[in-house]
N, C-alpha and C positions, 0 to 999 in steps of 0.2 A: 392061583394065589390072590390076582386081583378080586375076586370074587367072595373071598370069604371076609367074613365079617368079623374085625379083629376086636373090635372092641364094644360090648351091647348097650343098645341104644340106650341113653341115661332115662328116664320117667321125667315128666312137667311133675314139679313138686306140686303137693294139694295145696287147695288154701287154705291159708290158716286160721285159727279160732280167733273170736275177737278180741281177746284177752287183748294181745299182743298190737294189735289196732288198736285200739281204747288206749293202753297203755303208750304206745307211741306220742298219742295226741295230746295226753294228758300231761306228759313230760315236756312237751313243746310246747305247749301253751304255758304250762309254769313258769320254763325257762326265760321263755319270751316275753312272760309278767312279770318277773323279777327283772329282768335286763333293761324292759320300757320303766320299769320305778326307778329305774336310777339314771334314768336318762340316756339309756342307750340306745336311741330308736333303728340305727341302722342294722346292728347286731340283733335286737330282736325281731326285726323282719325276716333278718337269713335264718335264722332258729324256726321262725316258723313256718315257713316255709321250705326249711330239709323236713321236718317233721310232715307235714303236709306231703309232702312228696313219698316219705319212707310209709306213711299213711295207704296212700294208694297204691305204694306196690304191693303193699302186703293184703291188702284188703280186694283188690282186681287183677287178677290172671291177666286178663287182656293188655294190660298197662305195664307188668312189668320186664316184659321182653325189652320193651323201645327204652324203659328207664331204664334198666341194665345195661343197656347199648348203650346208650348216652354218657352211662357213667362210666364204661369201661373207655371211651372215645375221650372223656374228661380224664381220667384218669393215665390213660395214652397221649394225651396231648398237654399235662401238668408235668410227667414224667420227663419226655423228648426236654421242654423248656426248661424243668431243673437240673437235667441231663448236663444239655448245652450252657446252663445258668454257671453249673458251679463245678464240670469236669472240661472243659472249653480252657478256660482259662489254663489250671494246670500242666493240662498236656501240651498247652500252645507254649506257656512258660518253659516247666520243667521240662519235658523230652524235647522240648524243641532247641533250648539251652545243650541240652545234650549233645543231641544233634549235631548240634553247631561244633561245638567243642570235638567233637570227634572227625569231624571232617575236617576242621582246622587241622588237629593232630596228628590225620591220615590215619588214624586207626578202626579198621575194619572187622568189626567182631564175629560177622558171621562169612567174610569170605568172598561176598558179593559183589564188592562195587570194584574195590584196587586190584583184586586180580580172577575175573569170571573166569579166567583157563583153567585156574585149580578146581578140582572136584570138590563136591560140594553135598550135604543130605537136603541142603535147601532147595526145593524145585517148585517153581508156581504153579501154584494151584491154578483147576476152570474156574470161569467167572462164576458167579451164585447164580445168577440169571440158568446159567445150563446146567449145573449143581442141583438145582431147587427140582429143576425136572421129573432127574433119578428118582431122589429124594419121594416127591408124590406120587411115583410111579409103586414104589415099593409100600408104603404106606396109608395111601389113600384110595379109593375106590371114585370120588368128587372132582370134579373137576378143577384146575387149579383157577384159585380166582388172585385176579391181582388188584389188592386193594389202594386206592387212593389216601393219602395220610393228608392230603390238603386241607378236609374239614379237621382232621383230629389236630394240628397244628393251629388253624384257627380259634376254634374251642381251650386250647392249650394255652395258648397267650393272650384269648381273653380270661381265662380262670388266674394266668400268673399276674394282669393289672386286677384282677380283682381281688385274689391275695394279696398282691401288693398293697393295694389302698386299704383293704381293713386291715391289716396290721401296724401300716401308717399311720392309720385314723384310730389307732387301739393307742400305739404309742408316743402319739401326738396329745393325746387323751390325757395318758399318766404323767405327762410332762406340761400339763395344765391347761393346752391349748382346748379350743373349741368352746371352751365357759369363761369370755373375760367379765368385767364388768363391763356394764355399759351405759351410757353418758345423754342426761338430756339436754338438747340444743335450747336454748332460751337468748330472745335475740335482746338480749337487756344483760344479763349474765355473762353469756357465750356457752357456756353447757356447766354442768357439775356433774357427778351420779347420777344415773336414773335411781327412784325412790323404790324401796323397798325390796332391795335383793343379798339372797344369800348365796355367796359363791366362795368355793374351794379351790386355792388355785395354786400352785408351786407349791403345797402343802401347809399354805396357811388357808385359813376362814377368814371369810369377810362376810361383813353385816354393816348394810346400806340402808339408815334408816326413813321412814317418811320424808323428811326433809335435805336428802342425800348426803349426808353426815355419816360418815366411819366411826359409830355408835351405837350403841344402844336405843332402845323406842323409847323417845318422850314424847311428850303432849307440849304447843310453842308457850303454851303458859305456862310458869315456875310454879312447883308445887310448895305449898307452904313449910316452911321449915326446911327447906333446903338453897344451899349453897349453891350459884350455877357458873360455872365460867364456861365462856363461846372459845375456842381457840380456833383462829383464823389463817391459813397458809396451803402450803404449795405439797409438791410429793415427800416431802422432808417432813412433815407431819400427818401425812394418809401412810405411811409408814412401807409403802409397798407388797404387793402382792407375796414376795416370800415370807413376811411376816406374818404372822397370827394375829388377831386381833387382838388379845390377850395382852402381847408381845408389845406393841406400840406404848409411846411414853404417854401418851394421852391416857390411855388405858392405866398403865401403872398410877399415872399419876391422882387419877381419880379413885384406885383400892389405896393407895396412902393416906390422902386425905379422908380418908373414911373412916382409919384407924383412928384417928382424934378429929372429927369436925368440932366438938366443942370449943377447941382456940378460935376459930373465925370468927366473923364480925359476927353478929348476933346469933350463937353457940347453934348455929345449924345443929341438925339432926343428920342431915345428909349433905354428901357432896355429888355435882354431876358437871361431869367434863364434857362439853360437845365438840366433838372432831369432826369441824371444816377444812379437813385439808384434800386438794385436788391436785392429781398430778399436771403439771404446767403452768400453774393458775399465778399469777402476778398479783400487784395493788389495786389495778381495774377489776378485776373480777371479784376480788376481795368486798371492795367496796359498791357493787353493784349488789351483792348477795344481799350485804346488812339493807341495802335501798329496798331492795323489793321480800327482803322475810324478816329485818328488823334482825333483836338482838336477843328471842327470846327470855328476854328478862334477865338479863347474865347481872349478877355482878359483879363479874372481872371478864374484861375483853385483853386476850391476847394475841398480839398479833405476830405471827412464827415465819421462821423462814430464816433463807441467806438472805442476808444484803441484794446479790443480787439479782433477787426476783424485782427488782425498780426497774432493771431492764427487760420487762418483759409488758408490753400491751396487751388490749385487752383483742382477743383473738376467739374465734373457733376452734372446732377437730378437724378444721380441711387439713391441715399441716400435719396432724400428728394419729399416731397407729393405733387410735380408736376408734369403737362403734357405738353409735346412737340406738336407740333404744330401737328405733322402728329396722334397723337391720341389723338384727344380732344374728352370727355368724350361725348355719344349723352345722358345719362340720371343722373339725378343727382345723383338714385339709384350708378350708378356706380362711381361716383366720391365719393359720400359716403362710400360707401365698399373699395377705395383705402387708404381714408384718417384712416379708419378702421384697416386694415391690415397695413398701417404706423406705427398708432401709436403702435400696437401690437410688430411688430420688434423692435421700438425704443425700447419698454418695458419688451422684453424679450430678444431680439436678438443681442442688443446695436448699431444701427441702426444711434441712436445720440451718439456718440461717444464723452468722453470728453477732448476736445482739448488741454485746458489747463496744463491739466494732465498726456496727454501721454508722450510716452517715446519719442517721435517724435517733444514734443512741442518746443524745445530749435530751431532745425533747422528752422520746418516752421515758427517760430517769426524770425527769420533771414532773412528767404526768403522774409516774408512777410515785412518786413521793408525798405528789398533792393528794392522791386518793386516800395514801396511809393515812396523811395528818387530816383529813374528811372523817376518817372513820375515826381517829381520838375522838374529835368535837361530836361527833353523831354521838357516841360514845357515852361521854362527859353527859350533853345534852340530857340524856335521857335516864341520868342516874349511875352509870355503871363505871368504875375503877378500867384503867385504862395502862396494859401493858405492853411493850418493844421488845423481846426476847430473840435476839437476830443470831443467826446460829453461823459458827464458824464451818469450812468444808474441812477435809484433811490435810491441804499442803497447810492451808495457817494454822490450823491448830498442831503442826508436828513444827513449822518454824517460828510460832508465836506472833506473827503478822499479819497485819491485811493483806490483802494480793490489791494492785492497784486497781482494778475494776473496782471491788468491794470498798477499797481507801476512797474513789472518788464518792459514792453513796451517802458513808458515814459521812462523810465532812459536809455534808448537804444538806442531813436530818438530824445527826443528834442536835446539830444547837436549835433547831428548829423543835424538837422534842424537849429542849431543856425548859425554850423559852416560856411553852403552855406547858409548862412543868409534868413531865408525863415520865414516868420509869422506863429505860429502859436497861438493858443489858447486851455484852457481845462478848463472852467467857470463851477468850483464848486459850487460859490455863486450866481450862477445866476440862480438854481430854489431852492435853501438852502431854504429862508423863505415862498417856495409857495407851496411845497408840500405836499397834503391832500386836500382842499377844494379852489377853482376848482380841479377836479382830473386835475394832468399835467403830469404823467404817464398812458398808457393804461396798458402797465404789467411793470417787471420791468427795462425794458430797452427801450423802445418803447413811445414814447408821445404819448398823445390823443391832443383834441381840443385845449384846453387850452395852453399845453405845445408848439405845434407847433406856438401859437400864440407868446406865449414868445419869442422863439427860432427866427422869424420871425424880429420880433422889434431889438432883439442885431442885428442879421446877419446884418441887413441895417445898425444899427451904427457900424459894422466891416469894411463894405464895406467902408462907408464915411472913416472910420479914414482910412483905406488901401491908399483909394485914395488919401486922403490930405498930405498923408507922401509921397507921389512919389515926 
């Protein structure tokens, strides 16, 4: 019986026509052009290069034996790992839970352990090892070969980090990472935006323009017949990455004035709102801007924010969880593991430092006062109407107060803003009865949709009354 030949030798399949080559390559290289248009360079590498691969085994006999083997060895070695990935746990859990529970309770379901005397249909088995023997004796005519799993386990748990990370890197992806904006260092400044970028991120659009302003494309000279106001501030006015650009009050508030620019001062034709706002940005930074790019011709400079951005110097991005233009992140893994190690330092290292508090707060609220009331007079100086619109967080606007930080501030600048007679405003009651349902807070300082809509409506009745009082 060893001898006869139980099963006939399978044929080496032919090769096949090139349709199916061609077609291979053309689908991969599509794939893989569509994937690099959107920015997905790792993923169209893998695409085309399975494709490339599926290429040559169809296309060379010679080649496909070893890539068959390789993929059955990947395929053996991805299995064992999700094997052990996701049936490991259960049995270690659940039956071993059991396990337990039955031995506590002394109950012996098959007869074995509490009483071996009693007879029994259970009886052990031989080891496989001298099983296997029979086994090839009966069935096989080859010699038995005993295979090593050491590579195929190797190959297995590098294919399971390499799924891993592209599907990390897929849904790191969807969750915004890997495209932040990014920030240029200017040692006069401290950084703003890099110029000119469009990026989609928590499901909002941003658009960075020339001049790193959260705007639309202008030219720094006013176009004739139009209305311009600069607004000048912190992340409470760059509106946040979950925002849309749309969405920000800056934005709103420059399609409202557009509905009537006839009321302003010389019956514009148009209005344009330009969005200076930076996340982190203080009085220093504010006032460095207008030093070195001026005021594009505005004629209404407003300057936005809580109170107390006075406690904040003028600083870099060493401190904080962004990237300069010249190392933007190429995988989201890696901008993840930045924002990672951030938050670590801030939590152990004190990384976010607090302002308020230091020993150092009394001057930079000085500083930072002196830069505001700099940029009035630059302001003034150079022709342009000059506004204070200082924005309440949520605890004061849900208790209708200052919070003492913010109380020391105001009492330092309004009379100081009264005295070079300059407008301002700090509208405690003006989300007092809305806060909770719509949310009009994203956290506690920071609007979401609702609040920037708010915020949007006063601004345009600021502006009119501004203008009707000249």
């Amino acid at each position: 019986m060893k001898d006869l030949q139980w099963f006939p030798p399978i044929p080496e399949p032919r090769a096949p026509a090139a349709s199916p080559v061609i077609g291979s390559v053309v689908v991969g290289v599509a794939a893989g052009g569509l994937l690099l248009a959107r920015g997905h360079r790792f993923l169209a590498v893998a695409v085309s290069v399975a494709a490339s691969i599926l290429a040559l085994a169809l296309s060379l006999p010679t080649l496909r034996r070893p890539i068959l083997g390789a993929a059955r060895w990947l395929g053996a070695g991805v299995g064992r790992v999700a094997t052990l990935a996701l049936l490991w746990p259960f049995y270690t859990l659940v039956f071993g839970s059991i396990r337990l529970l039955l031995f506590v309770a002394r109950v012996d379901l098959l007869g074995l352990q509490l009483h071996p005397e009693w007879p029994s249909y259970w009886q052990p088995a031989a080891p496989e090892a001298k099983r296997a023997q029979y086994y090839h004796r009966l069935f096989t005519v080859e010699p038995v070969r005993h295979e090593s799993y050491r590579f195929a386990w190797t190959i297995g748990i590098l294919a399971f980090a390499l799924i891993v990370s592209l599907s990390g890197e897929f849904i790191l992806r969807s969750m915004g990472f890997g495209h932040p904006v990014v920030y240029r260092l200017d040692p006069r400044v401290g950084y703003y935006p890099a110029p000119n970028q469009d990026v989609r991120r928590y499901g909002g659009d941003i658009h960075i323009n020339a001049f790193g302003m959260r705007s639309r494309d202008i030219t720094a000279e006013k176009p004739q017949g139009t209305f311009r106001i600069l607004m000048l501030g912190d992340s409470t006015l760059y509106g946040g990455s979950y925002l849309d650009q749309s969405q920000i009050y800056a934005t709103r508030l420059e399609e409202l004035l557009n509905r009537k620019p006839g009321v302003l001062p010389g019956s514009p034709s148009g209005v344009q709102v330009l969005c200076m706002g930076v996340n982190a940005w203080g009085p220093q930074h504010e006032l460095a801007y207008v030093q070195e790019f001026g005021f594009f011709g505005s004629d209404l400079v407003m300057v936005m924010g809580p109170p107390d951005d006075a406690y904040r110097p003028r600083y870099g991005i060493a401190a904080l969880p962004f990237f300069d233009e010249a190392h933007r992140p190429r995988f989201a893994w890696q901008e993840f593991w930045e924002h990672l190690k951030w938050e670590y330092k801030a939590r152990t290292a004190g990384a976010e430092e607090d302002l308020e508090s230091s020993p150092q707060a009394g001057q930079v609220v000085a500083d930072g006062i002196a830069a505001w009331l700099r940029i009035a007079s630059l302001a003034q100086t150079q022709g342009a109407h000059i506004d204070f619109e200082l924005l309440p967080n949520e605890w004061e606007a849900r208790e209708g107060r200052a919070e003492d930080s913010t109380q020391r501030v105001l009492e330092t600048l309004l009379p100081k803003l009264a005295v070079r007679n300059v407008p301002y405003a700090y509208p405690l009651d003006l989300f007092r009865n809305k806060v909770g349902v719509p949310k009009i807070y994203h956290d506690g300082a920071h609007l979401d949709i609702a609040g920037h809509r708010i915020y949007a409506g006063y601004l345009c009745e600021r502006v009119m009354h501004l203008a009707s009082a000249e």
